[in-house]
N, C-alpha and C positions, 0 to 999 in steps of 0.2 A: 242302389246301383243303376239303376234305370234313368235317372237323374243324370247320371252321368253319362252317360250313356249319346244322351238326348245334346248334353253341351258337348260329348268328343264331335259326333258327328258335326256340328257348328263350325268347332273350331278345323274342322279338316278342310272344309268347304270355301272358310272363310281365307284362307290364304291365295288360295286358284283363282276364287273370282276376285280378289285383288289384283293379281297379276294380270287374269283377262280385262280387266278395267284399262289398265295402262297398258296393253297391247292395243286393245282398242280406238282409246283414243291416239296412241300414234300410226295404227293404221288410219286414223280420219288425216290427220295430215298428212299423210304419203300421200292419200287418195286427193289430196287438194293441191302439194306441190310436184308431185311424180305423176307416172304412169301404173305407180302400184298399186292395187286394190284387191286389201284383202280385208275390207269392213263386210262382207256377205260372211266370210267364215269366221272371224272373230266378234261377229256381234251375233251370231247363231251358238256360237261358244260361248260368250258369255252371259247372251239373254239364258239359256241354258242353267248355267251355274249362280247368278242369281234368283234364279227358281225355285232350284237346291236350297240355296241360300236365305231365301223366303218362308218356305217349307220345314226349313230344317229350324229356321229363328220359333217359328209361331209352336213348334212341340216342344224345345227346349224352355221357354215360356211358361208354358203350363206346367214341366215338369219341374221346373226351378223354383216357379210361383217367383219370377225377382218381380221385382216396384218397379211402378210404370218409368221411374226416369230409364233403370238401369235396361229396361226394355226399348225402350225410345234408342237411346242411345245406342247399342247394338245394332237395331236398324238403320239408324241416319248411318252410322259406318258403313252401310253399304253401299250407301248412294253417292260415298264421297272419295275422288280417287286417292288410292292410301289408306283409305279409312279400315278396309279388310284386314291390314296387316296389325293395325291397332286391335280392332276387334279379338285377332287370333290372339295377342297376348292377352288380353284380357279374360277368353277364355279358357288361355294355358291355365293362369293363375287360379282363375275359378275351380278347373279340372284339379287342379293342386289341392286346396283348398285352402290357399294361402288370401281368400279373396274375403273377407270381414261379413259380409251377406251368407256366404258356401256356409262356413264357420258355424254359422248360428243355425242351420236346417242341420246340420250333422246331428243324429242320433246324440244321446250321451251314453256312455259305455257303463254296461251293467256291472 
């Protein structure tokens, strides 16, 4: 359960700094065609929850023990705008454990 645990908190993460990615970068364009600027608060937001997101990748890691692709892969989503949102499904399914990797770690029932 601890397992799981380790990928909910992942997949919570992983949706928010999605979203602050893409607030981000359209705050860098306001900041470039307007007078608007709010890259100081949304890159303090979501250096922040890529953090999180760092943090929360490298425990879920050891607790899931997945293969290094399925590890890679989880992080380049991070650094890729949208990628978050991929990642959260991914680890919806996982938390399911409808994910062919989860499957095979589950216990067998006595």
């Amino acid at each position: 359960m601890k397992s799981n645990a380790a990928v909910h908190r992942l997949r919570l993460v992983s949706g928010p700094e999605g979203v602050s990615f893409i607030l981000l970068l359209v705050c860098s364009v306001l900041k470039r065609t307007t007078s608007f600027d709010g890259v100081p608060v949304m890159g303090s937001i979501h250096g922040a929850l890529f953090i999180l997101y760092a943090v929360f990748w490298i425990m879920a890691w050891q607790a899931q023990k997945w293969d290094l692709k399925r590890g890679v892969l989880l992080f380049v989503l991070s650094v890729l705008p949208t990628g978050g949102f991929f990642a959260e499904r991914m680890l919806a399914k996982e938390e399911r454990g409808e994910h062919p990797a989860a499957a095979e770690r589950e216990p067998a029932a006595a």
